[in-house]
C-alpha positions as a printed Julia matrix, in Angstrom:
679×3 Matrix{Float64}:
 118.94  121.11   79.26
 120.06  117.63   79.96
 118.09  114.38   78.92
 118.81  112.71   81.88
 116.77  113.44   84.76
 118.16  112.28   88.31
 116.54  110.9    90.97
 116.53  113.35   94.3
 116.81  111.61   97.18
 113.78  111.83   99.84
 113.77  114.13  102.94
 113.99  112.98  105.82
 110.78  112.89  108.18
 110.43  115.7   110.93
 110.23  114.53  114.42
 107.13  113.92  116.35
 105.25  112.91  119.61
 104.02  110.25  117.76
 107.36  108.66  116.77
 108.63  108.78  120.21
 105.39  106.82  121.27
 105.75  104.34  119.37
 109.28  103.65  120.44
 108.23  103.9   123.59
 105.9   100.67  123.24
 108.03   98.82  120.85
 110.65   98.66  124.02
 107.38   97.39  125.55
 107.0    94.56  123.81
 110.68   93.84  123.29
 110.37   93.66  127.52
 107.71   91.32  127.34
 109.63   88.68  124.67
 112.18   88.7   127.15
 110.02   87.92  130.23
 108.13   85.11  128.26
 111.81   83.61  127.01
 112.59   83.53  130.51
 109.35   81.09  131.11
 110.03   79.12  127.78
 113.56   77.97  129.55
 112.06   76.62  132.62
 108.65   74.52  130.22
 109.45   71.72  128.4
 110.74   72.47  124.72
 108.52   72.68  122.08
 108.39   69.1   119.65
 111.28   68.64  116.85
 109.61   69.65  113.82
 108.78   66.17  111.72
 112.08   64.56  110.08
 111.79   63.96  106.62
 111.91   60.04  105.92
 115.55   58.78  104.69
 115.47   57.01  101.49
 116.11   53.25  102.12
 119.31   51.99  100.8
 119.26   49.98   97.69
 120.31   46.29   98.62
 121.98   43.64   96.74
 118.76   41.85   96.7
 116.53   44.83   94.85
 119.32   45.05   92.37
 118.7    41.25   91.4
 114.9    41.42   91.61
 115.34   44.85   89.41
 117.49   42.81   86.76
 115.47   39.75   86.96
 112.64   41.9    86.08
 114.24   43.7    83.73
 115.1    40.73   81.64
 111.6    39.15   81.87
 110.37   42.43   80.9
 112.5    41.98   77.71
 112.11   38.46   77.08
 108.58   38.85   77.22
 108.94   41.76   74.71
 110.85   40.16   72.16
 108.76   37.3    72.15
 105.56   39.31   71.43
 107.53   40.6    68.68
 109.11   37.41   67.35
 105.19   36.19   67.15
 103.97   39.38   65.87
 105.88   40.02   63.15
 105.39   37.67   59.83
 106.97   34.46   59.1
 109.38   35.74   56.35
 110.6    38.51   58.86
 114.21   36.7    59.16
 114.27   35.41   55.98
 113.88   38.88   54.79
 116.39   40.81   57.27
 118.67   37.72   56.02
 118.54   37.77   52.54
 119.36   41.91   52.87
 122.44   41.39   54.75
 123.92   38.3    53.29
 121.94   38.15   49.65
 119.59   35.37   48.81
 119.89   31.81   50.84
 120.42   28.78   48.95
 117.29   26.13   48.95
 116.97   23.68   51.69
 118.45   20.48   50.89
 114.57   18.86   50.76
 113.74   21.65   48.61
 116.61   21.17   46.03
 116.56   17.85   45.47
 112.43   17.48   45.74
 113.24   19.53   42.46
 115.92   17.38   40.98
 113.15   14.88   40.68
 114.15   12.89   44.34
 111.52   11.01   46.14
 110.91    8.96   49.04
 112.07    5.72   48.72
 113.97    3.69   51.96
 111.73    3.96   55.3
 113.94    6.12   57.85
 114.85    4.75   61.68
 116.24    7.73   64.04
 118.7     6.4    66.48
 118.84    9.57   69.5
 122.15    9.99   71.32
 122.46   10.68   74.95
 119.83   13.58   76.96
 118.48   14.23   73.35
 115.77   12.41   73.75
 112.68   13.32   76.01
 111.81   11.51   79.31
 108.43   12.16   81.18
 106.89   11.02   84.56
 104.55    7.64   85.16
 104.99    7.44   88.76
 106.78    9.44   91.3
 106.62   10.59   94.61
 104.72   13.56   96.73
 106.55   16.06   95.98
 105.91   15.45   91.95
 102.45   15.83   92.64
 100.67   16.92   89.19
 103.93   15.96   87.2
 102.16   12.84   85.73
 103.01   12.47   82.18
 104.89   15.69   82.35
 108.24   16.28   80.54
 111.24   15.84   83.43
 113.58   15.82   80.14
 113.69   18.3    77.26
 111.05   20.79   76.79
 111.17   24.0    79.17
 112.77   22.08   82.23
 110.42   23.89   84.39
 111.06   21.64   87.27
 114.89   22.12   87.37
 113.85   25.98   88.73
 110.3    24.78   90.75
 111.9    22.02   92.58
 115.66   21.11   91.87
 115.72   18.52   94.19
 112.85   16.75   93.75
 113.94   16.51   90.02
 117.65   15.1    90.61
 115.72   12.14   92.65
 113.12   11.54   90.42
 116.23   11.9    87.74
 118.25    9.54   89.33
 118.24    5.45   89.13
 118.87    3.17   91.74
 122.53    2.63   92.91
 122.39   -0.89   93.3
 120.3    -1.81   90.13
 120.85    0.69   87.45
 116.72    0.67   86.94
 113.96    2.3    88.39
 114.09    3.29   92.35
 111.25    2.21   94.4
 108.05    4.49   93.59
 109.62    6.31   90.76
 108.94    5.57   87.19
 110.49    8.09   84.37
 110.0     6.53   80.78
 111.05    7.74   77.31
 108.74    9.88   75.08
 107.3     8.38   71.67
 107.53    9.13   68.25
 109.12   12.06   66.42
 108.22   14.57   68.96
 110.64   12.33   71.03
 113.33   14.21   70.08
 112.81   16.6    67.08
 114.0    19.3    69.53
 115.36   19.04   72.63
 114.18   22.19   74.22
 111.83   25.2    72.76
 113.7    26.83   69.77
 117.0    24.59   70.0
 116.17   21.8    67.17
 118.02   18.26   66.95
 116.31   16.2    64.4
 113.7    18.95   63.53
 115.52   20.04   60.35
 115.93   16.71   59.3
 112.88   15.66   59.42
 111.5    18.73   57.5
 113.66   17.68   54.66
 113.01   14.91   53.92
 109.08   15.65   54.0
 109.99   17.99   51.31
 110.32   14.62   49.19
 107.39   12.25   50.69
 108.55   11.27   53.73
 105.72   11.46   56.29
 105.41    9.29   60.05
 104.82    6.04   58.56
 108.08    6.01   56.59
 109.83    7.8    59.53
 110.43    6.25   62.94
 112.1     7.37   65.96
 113.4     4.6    67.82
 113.32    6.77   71.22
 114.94    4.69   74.19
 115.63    5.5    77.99
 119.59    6.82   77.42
 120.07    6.86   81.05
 119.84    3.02   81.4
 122.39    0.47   80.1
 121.66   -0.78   76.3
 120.56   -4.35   77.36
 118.44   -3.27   80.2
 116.03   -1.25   77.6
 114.79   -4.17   76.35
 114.96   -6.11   80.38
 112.73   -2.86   81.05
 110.83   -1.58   78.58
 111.59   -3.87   75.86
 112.72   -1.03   73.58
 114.64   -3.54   71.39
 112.07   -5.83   70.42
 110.12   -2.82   69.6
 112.81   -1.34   67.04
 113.09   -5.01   65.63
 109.15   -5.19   64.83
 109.2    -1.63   63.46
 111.97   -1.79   61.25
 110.32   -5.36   60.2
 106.96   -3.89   59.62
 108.47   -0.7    57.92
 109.92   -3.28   55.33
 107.1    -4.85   54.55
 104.67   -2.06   54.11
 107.37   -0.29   51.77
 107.5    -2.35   49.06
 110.16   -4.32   50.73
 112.65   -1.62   50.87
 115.0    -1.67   53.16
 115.43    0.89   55.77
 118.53    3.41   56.09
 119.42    4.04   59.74
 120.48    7.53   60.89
 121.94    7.4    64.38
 123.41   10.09   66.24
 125.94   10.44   69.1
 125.93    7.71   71.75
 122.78    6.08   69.36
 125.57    5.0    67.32
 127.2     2.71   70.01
 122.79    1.87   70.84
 122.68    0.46   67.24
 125.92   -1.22   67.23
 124.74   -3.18   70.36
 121.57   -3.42   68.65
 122.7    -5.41   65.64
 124.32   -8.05   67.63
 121.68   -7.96   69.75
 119.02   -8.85   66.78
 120.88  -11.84   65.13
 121.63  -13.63   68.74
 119.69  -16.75   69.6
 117.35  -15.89   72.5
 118.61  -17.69   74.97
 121.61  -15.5    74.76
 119.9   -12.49   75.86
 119.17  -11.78   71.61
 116.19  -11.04   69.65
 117.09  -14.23   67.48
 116.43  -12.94   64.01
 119.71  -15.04   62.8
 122.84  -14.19   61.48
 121.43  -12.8    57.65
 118.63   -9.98   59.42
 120.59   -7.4    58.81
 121.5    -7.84   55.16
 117.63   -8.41   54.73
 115.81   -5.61   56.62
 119.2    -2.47   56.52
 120.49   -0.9    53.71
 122.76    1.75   54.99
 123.84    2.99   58.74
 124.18    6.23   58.38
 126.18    6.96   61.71
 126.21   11.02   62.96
 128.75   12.66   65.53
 129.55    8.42   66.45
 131.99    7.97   69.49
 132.73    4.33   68.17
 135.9     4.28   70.72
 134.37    6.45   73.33
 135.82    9.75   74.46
 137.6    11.48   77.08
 134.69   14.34   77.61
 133.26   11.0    79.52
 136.27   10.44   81.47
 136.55   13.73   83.28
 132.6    13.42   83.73
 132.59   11.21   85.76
 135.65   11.54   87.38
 134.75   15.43   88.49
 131.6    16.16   86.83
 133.34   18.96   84.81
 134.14   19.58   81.27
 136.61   22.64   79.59
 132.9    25.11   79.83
 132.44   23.47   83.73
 135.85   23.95   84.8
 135.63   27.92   84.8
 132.52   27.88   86.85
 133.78   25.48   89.23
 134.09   27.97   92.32
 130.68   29.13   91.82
 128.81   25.69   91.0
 130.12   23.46   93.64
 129.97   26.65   96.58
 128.92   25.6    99.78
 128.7    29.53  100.78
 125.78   30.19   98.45
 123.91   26.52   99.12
 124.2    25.44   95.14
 126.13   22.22   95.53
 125.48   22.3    92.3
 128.24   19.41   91.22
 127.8    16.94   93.64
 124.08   16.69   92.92
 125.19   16.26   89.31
 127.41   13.57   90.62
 125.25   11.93   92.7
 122.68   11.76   89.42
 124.54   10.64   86.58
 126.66    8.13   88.09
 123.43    6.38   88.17
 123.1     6.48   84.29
 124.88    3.65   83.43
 125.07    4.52   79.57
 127.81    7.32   80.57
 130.29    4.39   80.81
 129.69    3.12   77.03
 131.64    6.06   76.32
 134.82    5.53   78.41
 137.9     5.31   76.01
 137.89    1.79   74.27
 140.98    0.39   73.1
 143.1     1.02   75.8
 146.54    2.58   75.27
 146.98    0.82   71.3
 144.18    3.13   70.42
 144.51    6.41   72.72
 148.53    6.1    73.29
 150.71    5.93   76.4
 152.71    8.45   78.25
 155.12    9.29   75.14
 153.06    8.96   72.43
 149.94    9.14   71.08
 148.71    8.76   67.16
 147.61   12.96   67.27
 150.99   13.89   68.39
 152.1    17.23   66.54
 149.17   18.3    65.84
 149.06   22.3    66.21
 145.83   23.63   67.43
 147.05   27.11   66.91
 148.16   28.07   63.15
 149.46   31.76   62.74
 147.66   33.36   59.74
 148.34   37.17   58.53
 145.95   39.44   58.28
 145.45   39.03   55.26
 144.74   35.02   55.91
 147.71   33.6    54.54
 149.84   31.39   56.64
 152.82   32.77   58.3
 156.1    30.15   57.15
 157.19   27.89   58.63
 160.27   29.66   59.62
 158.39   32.6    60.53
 156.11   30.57   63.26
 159.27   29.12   64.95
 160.56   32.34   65.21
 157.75   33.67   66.97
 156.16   30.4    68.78
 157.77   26.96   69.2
 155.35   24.62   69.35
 157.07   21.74   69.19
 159.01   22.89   72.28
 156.02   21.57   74.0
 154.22   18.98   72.53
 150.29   17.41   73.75
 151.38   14.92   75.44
 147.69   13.15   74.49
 148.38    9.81   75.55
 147.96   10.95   79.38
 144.64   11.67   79.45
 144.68   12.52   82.91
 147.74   14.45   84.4
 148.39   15.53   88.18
 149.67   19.31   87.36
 151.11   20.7    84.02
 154.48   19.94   84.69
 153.5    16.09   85.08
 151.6    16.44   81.81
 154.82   17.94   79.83
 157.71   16.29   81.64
 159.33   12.88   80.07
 157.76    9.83   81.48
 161.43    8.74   83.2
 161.29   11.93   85.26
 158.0    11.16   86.81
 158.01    9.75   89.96
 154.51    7.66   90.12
 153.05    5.58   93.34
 151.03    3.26   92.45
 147.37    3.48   93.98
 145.61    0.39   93.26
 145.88   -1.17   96.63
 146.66    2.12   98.92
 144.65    2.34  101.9
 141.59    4.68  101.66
 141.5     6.09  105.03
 138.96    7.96  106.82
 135.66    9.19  105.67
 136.36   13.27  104.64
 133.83   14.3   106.76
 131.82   11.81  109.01
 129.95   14.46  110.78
 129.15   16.58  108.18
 125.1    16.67  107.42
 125.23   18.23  103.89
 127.68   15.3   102.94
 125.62   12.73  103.67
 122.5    14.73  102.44
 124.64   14.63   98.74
 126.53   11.43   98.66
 128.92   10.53   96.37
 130.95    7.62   96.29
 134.1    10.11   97.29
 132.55   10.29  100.66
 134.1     6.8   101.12
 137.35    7.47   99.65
 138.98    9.38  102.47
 142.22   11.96  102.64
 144.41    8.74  102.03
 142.79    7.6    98.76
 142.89   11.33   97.45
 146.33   11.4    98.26
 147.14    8.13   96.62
 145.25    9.0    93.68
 147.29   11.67   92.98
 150.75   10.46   93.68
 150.27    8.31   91.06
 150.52   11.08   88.78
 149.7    10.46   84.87
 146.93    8.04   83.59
 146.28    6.66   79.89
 143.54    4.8    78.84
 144.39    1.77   80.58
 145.04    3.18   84.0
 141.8     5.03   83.43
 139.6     1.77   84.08
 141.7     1.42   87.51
 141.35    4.36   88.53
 137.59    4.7    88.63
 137.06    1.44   89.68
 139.15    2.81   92.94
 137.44    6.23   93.43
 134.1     4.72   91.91
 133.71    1.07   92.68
 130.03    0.26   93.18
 129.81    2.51   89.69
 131.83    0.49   87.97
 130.72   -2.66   89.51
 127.31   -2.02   87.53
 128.99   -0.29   83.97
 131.47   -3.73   84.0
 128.69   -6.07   83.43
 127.15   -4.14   80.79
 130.7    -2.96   78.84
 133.79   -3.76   78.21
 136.78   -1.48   76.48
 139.77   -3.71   75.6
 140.67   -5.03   72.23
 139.8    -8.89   71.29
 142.35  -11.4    70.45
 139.88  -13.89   68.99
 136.94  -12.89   68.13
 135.37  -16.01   67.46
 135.83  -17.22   71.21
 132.05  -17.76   72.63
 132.64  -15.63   75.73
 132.39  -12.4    72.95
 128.57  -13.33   72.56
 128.06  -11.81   75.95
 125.88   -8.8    75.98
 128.31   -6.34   77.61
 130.63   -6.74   74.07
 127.86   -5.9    71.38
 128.63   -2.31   71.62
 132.8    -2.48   71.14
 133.31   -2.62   67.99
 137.1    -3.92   68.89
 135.16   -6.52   70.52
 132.57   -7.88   68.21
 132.24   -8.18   64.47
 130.0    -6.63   61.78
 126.5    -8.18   60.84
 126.69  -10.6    57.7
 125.72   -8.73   55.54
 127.99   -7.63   52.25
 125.45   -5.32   50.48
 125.06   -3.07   53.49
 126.7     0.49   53.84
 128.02    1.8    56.92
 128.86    5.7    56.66
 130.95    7.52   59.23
 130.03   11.28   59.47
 131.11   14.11   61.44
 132.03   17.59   61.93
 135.86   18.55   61.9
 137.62   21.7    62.24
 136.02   22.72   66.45
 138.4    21.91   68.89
 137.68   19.16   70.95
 138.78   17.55   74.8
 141.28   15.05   74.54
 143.12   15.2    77.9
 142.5    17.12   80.91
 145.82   18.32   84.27
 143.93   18.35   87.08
 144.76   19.0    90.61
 143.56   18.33   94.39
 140.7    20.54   95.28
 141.76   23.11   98.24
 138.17   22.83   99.2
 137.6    20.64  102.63
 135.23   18.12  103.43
 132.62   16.75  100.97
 133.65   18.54   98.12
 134.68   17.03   95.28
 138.36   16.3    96.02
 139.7    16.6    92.28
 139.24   19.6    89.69
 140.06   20.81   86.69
 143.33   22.64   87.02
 141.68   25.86   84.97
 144.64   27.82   84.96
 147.1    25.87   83.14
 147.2    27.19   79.6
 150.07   27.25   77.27
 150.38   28.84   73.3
 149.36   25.46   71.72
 146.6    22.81   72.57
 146.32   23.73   76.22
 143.41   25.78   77.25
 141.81   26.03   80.54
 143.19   22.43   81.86
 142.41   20.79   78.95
 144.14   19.73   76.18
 142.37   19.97   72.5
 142.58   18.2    69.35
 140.65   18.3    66.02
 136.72   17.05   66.27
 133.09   18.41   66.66
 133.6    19.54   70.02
 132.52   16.41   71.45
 133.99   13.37   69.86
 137.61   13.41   68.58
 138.23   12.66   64.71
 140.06    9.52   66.14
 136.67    8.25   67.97
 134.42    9.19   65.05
 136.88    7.96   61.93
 139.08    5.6    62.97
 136.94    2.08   62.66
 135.76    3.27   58.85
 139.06    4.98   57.82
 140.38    1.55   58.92
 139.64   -1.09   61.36
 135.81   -1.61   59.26
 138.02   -0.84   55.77
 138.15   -3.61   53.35
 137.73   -6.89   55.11
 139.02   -7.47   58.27
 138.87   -9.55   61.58
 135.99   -6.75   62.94
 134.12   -7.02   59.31
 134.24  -10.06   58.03
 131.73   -9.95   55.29
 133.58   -6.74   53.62
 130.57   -3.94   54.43
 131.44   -0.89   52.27
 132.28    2.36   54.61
 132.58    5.53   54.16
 134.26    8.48   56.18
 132.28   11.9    55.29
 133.96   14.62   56.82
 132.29   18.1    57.24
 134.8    21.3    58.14
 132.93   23.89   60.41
 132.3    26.87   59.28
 130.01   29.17   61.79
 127.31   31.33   61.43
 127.84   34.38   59.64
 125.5    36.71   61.37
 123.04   35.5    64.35
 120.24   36.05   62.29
 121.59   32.71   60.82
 120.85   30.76   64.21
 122.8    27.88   64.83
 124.19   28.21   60.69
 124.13   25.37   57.89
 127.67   24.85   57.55
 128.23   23.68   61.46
 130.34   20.47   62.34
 129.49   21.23   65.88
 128.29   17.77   67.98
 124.53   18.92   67.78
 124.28   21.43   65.61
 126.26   19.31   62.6
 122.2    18.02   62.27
 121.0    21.18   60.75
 124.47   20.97   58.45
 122.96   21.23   54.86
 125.39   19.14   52.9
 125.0    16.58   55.71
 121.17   16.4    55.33
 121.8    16.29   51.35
 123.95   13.5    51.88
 121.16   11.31   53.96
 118.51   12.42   51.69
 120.32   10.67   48.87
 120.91    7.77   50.24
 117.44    7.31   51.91
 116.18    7.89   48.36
 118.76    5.6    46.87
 122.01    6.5    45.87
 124.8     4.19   46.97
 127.66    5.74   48.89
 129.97    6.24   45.29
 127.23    8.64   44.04
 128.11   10.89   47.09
 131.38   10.87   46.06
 133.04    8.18   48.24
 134.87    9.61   51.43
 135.53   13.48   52.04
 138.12   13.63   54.43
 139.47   17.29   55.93
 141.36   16.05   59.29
 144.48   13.83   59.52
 142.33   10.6    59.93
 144.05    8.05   57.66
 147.68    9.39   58.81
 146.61    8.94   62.57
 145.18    5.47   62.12
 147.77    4.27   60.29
 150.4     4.7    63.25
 147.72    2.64   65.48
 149.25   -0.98   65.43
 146.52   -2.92   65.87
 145.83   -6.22   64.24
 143.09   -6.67   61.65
């Protein structure tokens, strides 16, 4: 018999009465749906059922609240954690990746035995140095004594306008506008870092307290860098107050002198500085005599110094742009998304009459004309194999000619790139100096005259004119922004001048407006002083800039950074680049101690000793390293260990031959040497 037992299927049901009577009424009732589907069409028809709500699209403006709040979220996050976790976190994490860090100079020479010994003067360089609020108007309400400078900058993002006026000095004047009164912060705090996290003379300063040094052998001589040098001491009589410090730092210090450490555009401060403390009163001086100096300094230790300006402040003011600017340009200065960011930069600093201490001095001996220039040949680019070697010579031309296209650096500003690489005696130039300016570029425009600059008044003929004229050095430079700039320049020219003297010893040189040229004034009297050059080398830096006609209308501003024009060398971005620390070109920083201060000359007539310390870049290795110790960068050269070793020697002592005399990297004594200039 079989396992499998299947399934019989079920009989059918028999008929009955009672089947056929329920059919019956199911046809019934089938009857009656009909009848009441005939009423249903002539009533009204029964309510939708309830839609189900559509999602709302996700705009551009949740995406950009979502990120901002996703960033804050994570800022805020990894700044619990950065002051959560212990103080020799980094250190550690460092030490594991790159092996154990050398000591901090103050630590390694506190152990050779080094202690305090010269009283210390900090010289801050431009919008390093901390301003805060007196006096303002309504809309700084509860901004008294507040930073508007350095710190978090928390006003820039609360009320950007409000800050560029309270920001800004009076056009006519160059000092304080009616109502307003923004004066510099005191003491180290002044400028020991310029924002939260991002030192400047921080690391310095903890140094040297590793050997003694504490406030009352340290000063910061903190000044208002937006104002001209001589009107500090007109305003705030910031001078006189460096002068009684350094006097009173002597004296209390067992009659040491002091060793001065400025940095950036400090250096040209304290140049003005020393003429301005040995001229007679009456003059405009502090009238501490010829011999202060040699009595009260012993070294000037001179950081990042832009002795014979640089171009970075040419194209400033010209445009408001730099090589980082010039790629932002569309977005910055865009009328479509209301920043108009640029011409309120404008309309600010070309009422800080310091930025024109740092126009090129020297003219076109120092910076070179339209076929030549002292840096020519220089070859930002060198081939290296993978291994690091250099590729020959022969190799390179094979695969790049440079020279097929040399920097023309001379022509520091250039009307397209084929104006900056053509032969001067193919380029046809109009001159512009007395062209007619035309019309204003946009009369009835409301957002022009809401963010004026002085190019509202130059009209479409004085754009044109400006460039027709095609290639400018460093003596065309002056012309041309006294044309696009005049009331500008009608202010910087009777506070600085940027030619070369012929006689030094005629009386008109004991003006004011000379004191910080140093081709236009000589050295203090005083032969036992030390006068150090130092700087980083190795970054490449803005030496000359092709620009072209803006295609935007009306109030823009009418002239840009051409940011396209790139070639295999030294052009990047519009801008041509030469050896320096990013900010200041070797032949700025070196050339008046490599040799128009060498020896005795004409400019240093008592035979100062100087010294050109040169420090090659070398970038962090890791980020856990910050801002690194090896950096020749313009700011960032101040946390440079062998830099702070260097000033901690000397401020404890050691002349500039224990330092080992000069250290030169760059191409500084080749370059000077084809500047014919008489000494």
């Amino acid at each position: 018999m079989s396992s499998v037992t299947r399934r019989r299927k079920p009989h059918p049901k028999p008929h009955t009465d009672t089947d056929t009577d329920t059919t019956k009424h199911n046809d019934d009732n089938n009857d009656t749906t009909k009848h009441n589907d005939n009423n249903n069409d002539e009533s009204p028809p029964p309510p939708p059922p309830p839609k189900r709500k559509e999602r709302q699209r996700w705009s551009c403006v949740d995406s950009c609240c979502w990120m901002i709040g996703l960033v804050c979220c994570i800022w805020w996050l990894l700044l619990f954690l950065y002051n959560a976790m212990p103080a020799s976190f980094p250190q550690y994490v460092t030490e594991a990746i790159t092996g154990p860090l050398p000591d901090p100079p103050g630590v390694k020479l506190q152990k050779e035995g080094l202690r305090v010994k010269h009283p210390v003067v900090f010289v801050p360089g431009i919008v390093t140095g901390g301003l805060e609020l007196w006096e303002g108007h309504q809309c700084a309400e509860g901004l008294f004594r507040k930073r508007l400078w350095g710190g978090t900058f928390g006003e820039v993002y609360k009320r950007p306008l409000c800050w560029v006026e309270h920001m800004s000095l009076d056009n006519e004047t160059g000092l304080d506008p009616p109502g307003i009164r923004v004066r510099p912060v005191t003491g180290l705090v002044a400028a020991d870092y310029f924002a939260a996290g991002y030192f400047v003379w921080a690391v310095l300063i903890a140094n040297l307290a590793r050997i003694g040094y504490e406030e009352k052998t340290m000063y910061m001589a903190a000044y208002d860098w937006r104002i001209s040098f001589q009107n500090t001491e007109l305003r705030d009589q910031t001078l006189s107050r460096i002068k009684s410090n350094i006097e009173l730092m002597v004296a209390t210090n067992g009659g040491n002198k002091v060793v001065v450490i400025p940095h950036s555009m400090g250096v040209l401060y304290f140049l003005h500085f020393m003429k301005w403390v040995e001229a007679p009163a009456p003059m405009g001086g502090g009238g501490g005599g010829p011999d202060w100096c040699g009595k009260h300094i012993k070294a000037v230790m001179n950081i990042g110094g832009p002795f014979l300006g640089v171009p970075k402040a040419v194209s400033g003011l010209f445009s408001s742009e730099a090589k980082d600017v010039a790629v932002a340009r569309g977005v910055l200065d865009n009328d479509f998304l209301g920043l108009q960011t640029l011409r309120h930069v404008m309309r600010m600093t070309r009422t800080w009459d310091s930025t024109m201490s740092m126009i090129p001095k020297g003219g076109d001996t120092i910076w070179g004309g339209l076929d030549w220039s002292s840096e020519e040949g220089y070859e930002c680019n060198k081939k290296l194999r993978h291994n690091g070697s250099h590729v020959s010579e022969h190799e390179n031309a094979e695969k790049v000619d440079y020279h097929a296209k040399k920097a023309n650096y001379g022509r520091i500003i250039s009307f397209g790139k084929d104006v900056a690489e053509k032969p001067s005696s193919e380029i046809e130039r109009i001159d512009f100096r007395d062209a007619v300016k035309g019309n204003n570029i946009a009369p009835s425009n409301a957002s022009c005259r809401d963010v004026w600059t002085e190019y509202n008044d130059l009209g479409w003929g004085g754009i044109k004119a400006v460039a027709d004229y095609k290639a400018y050095t460093a003596d065309s430079i002056l012309d041309l922004l006294q044309f696009v700039a005049p009331k500008m320049m009608q202010r910087g020219s009777a506070h600085f001048s940027y030619g070369i003297a012929e006689d030094l010893d005629d009386p008109k040189y004991m003006h004011y407006k000379y004191w910080s040229n140093p081709l236009e004034t000589k050295l203090p009297d005083a032969p036992d002083m030390e006068i150090y050059s130092m700087y980083g080398v190795g970054i490449p830096t803005e030496r000359a800039y092709v620009y072209k006609v803006s295609s935007s209308a009306e109030c823009h501003i009418p002239f840009q950074i051409d940011a396209s024009a790139s070639d295999e060398n030294c052009l990047q971005g519009g801008v041509y680049l030469v050896n320096g620390d990013e900010t200041v070109p070797v032949l700025s920083a070196g050339y008046m101690c490599a040799k128009g201060w060498r020896g005795k000359t004409r400019f240093n007539p008592s035979g100062i000793k100087t010294y050109i310390r040169e420090y090659s870049h070398a970038p962090p290795a890791n980020l856990l390293e910050g801002r690194g110790t090896q950096s020749g960068a313009h700011v960032d050269i101040m946390g440079n260990f062998a830099l702070i070793e260097d000033v901690i020697r000397v401020a404890a002592g050691a002349p500039g031959e224990d330092l080992g005399g000069d250290q030169i990297y760059s191409d500084i004594l080749k370059w000077s040497e084809k500047i014919n200039l008489q000494l």
